[in-house]
N, C-alpha and C positions, 0 to 999 in steps of 0.2 A: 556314538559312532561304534561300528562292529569292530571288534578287534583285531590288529593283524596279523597273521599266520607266519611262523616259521617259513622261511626261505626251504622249498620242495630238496631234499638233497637223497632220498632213496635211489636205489640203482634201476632199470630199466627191469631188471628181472623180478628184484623184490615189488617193483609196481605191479607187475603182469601176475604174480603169485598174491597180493593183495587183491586184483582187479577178481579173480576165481571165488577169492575168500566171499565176494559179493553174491557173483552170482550162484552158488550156493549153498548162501546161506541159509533161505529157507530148509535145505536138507540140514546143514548142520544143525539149527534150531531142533530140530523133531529128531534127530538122532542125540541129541543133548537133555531133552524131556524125556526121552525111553528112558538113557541111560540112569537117571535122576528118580525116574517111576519105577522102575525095573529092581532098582537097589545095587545097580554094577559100581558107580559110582561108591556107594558107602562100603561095600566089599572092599574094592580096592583100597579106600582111606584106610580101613578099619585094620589090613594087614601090615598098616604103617613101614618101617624099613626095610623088612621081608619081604615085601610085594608075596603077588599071587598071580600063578600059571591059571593061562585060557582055561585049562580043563578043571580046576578048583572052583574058577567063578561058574561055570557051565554046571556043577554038581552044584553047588550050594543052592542057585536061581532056579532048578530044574527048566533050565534053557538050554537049547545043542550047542554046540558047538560053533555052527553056522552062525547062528545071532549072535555072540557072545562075540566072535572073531568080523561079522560085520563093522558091529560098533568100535570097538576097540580100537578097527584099523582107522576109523576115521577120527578115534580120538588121538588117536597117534599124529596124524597128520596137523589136527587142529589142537594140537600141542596141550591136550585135554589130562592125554594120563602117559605116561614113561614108560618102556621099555627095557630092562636090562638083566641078560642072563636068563631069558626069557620067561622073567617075572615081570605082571605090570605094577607100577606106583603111580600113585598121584599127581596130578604136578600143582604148580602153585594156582593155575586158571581153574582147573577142577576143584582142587580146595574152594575155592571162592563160588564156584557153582554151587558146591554142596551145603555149606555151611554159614556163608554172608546173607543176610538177611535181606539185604539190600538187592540183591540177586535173584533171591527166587522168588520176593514179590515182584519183580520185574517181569520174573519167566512166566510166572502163574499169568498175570496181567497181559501179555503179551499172548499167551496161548489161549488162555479161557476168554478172554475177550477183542482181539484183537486180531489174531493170527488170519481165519478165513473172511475175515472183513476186511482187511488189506487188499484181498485183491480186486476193490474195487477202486482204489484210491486214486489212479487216471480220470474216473469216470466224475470221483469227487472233489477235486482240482478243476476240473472244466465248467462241473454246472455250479460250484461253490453251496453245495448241501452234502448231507453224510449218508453218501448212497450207500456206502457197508454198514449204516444200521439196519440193513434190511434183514443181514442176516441172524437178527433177533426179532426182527418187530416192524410194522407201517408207523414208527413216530418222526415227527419230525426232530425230535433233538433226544440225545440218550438221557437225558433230567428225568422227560417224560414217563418212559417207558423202566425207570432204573428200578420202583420198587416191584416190576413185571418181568423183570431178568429172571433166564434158568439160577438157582439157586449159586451152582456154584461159578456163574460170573456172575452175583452180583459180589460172592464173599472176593474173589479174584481183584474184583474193582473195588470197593470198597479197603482191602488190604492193601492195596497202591497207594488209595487215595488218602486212607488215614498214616501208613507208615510215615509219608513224608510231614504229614501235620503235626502227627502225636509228638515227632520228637522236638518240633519246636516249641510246644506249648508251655512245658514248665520254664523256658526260656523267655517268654513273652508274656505271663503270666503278673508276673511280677509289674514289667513295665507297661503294662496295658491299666495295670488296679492299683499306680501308686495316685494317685491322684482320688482315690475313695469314689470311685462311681455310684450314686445310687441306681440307675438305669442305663444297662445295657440291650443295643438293638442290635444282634445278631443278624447279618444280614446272611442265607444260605448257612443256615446251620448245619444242615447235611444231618445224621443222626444225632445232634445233640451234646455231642462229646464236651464241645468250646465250652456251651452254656452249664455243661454239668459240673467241669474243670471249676467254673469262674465261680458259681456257686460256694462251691467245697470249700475254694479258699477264702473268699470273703463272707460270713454271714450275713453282709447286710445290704449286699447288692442284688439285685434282680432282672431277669434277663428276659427280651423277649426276642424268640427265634421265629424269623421272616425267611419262608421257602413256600416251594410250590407244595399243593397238598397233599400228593402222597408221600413226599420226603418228611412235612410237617407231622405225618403220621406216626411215620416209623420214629423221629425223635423224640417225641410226646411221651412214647411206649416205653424209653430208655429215659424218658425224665420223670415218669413214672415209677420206675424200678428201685430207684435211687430216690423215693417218696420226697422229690422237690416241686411239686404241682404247684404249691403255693408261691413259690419264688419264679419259676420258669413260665413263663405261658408262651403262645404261640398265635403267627398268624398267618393264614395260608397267603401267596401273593402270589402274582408273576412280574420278576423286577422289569420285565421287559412294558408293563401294562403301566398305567393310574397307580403310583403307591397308597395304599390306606393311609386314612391320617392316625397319628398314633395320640393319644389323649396328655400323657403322661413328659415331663421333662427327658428328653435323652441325652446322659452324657457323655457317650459313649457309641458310634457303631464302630462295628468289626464284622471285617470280612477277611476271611483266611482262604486263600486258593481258591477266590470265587473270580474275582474281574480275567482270571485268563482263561475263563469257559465264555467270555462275550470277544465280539468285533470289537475294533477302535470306536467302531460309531456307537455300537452300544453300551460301552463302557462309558462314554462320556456323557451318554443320555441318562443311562442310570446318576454316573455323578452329579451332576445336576438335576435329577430330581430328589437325589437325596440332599442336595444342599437346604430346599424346602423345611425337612424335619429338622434342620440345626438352629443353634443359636452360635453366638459367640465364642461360646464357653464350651461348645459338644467339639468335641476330638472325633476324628474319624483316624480307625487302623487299616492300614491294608498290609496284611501279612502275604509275600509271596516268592514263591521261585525264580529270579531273574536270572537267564541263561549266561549271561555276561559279567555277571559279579559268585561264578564260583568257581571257588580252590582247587579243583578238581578236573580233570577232562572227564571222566569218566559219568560221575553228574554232568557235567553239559552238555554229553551223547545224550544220557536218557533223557536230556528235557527238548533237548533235538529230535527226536523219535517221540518224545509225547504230541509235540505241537502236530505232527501228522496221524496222533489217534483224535485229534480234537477236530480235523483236517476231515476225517473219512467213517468218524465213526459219531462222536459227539455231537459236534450242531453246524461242519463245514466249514466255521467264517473264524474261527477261535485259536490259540496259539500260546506256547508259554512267550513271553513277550523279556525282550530287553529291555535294561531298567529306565533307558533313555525315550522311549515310546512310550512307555508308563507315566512318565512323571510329564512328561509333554500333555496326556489328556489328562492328570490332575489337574495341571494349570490350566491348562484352557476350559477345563468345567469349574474355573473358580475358587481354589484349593490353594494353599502355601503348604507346601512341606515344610514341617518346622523339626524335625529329626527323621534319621535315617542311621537305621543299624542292621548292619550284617554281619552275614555266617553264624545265623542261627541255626540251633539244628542240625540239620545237613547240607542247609543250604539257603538257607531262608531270609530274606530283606521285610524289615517292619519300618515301613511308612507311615510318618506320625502327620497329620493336614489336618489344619482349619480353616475354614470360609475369610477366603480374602477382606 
């Protein structure tokens, strides 16, 4: 069940000054990315309890006047950077702009890949496809077209998409390889990382990474790098199609932030055709972001805002998912969870299932 909300107790006024804060936002977003590109932000930080006068930042940026006292005034309003004595400082929202990490892979991600595809998102709500992929590419899902992205979104997406993984992995690392796997099925390797990760730490387990082919490409290149060709191999697929059979015993698949790029429908189709390659004995992982099980409001804005880049930009039918729809189409494609751990990470639920 969704959670329920705090009893509304704001005043009429501060609703009406929130209601604005919406509508433009869009402007605040791009006066927040100047500020951030521009270097006014790290100016300001940088003169720490001193602050620093309009016409100081104006001289350093070789910026007028004009733009320097644009922005400013709107970070004043959006409570970005302080006022006093007629020096600006930072405030605590702008620190976190500048310097949280978590932040500006958000910003980057949202501006290099998302920002002017937004505005199709009416259009990809109605017909349930991602008609602001258009504005990279004729594919029908962003998988396709991801190793075909302008450079700097695919590094945009890519640093979204691994920031939230990387930091779960030395956490799950552990409980994913106590049980001494000799074969690992990667299901959506993505570049390689998992398999390269699992690798290093066990010498004597062996992975194979199941993705579409030019994704299979790109992690090949990165399992290549790291001269593990003999341990990693790879096989191009589409999980949506016939899965290849795999020769070899699996004791192991894993999938990390892959089942919230599918529908309910195809996530249960996939699970049940992977039930096929199991036996008994094979574990299946599903590492993922459940919007419902984190510590944080701040996390479950961006995965509230994620499920509408998967909405308009990704493949239309896709969503970060609460963990009670989740675990609904484990079971019903056949599955027992048999452990469940959270707040990995930043945020992360590792689902442990074997074939009923």
């Amino acid at each position: 069940m969704t959670k329920d909300r705090k009893p509304e107790k704001k005043s009429a006024i501060q609703a009406m000054f929130d209601a604005q804060k919406i509508v433009f936002g869009p402007m605040v977003f791009q006066a927040v990315k100047a500020m951030c590109d521009l270097g006014v932000l790290a100016i300001i930080s940088a003169a720490k309890d001193q602050g620093i006068t309009l016409e100081e930042i104006s001289d350093k940026l070789d910026l007028s006047v004009y733009s320097i006292k644009v922005l400013l005034e709107l970070g004043l309003s959006s409570e970005i950077v302080l006022l006093k004595n007629d020096r600006y400082h930072i405030s605590k929202t702008g620190h976190f702009l500048l310097n949280d990490k978590l932040t500006q892979v958000n910003l980057n991600f949202v501006h290099d890949v998302c920002y002017q595809a937004m505005f199709n998102l009416k259009d990809s709500l109605q017909q349930q496809r991602p008609v602001g992929l258009k504005v990279f590419g004729e594919w029908k899902t962003i998988y396709e077209g991801l190793s075909s992205l302008p450079t700097q979104v695919q590094e945009s997406w890519f640093a979204f998409d691994h920031y939230y993984s990387d930091m779960a992995f030395p956490d799950v690392l552990p409980l994913v390889l106590h049980t001494k796997p000799k074969l690992i099925l990667d299901v959506g390797g993505n570049t390689g990382k998992w398999a390269i990760q699992c690798a290093n730490y066990s010498k004597d387990v062996r992975v194979i990474i199941m993705d579409l082919e030019g994704q299979l490409e790109k992690a090949m290149q990165n399992v290549q790098s790291h001269d593990l060709e003999e341990r990693i191999t790879g096989i191009a697929a589409n999980m949506l199609d016939d899965l290849p059979a795999i020769p070899n015993k699996i004791d192991v698949i894993w999938m990390s932030q892959f089942l919230d790029c599918f529908s309910e429908q195809q996530i249960e189709s996939m699970l049940e055709r992977l039930r096929e390659l199991m036996d008994d004995e094979t574990i299946l992982y599903v590492l993922e972001l459940f919007w419902d099980r984190q510590r944080f409001e701040a996390t479950e804005f961006s995965l509230h805002n994620t499920s509408l880049y998967f909405t308009c930009i990704a493949n239309g039918v896709s969503k970060m998912y609460h963990s009670e729809d989740m675990l609904k189409l484990i079971e019903t494609a056949g599955y027992s969870v048999t452990a469940e751990t959270d707040h990995i990470g930043i945020g992360h639920t590792l689902l442990e299932c074997r074939k009923k």
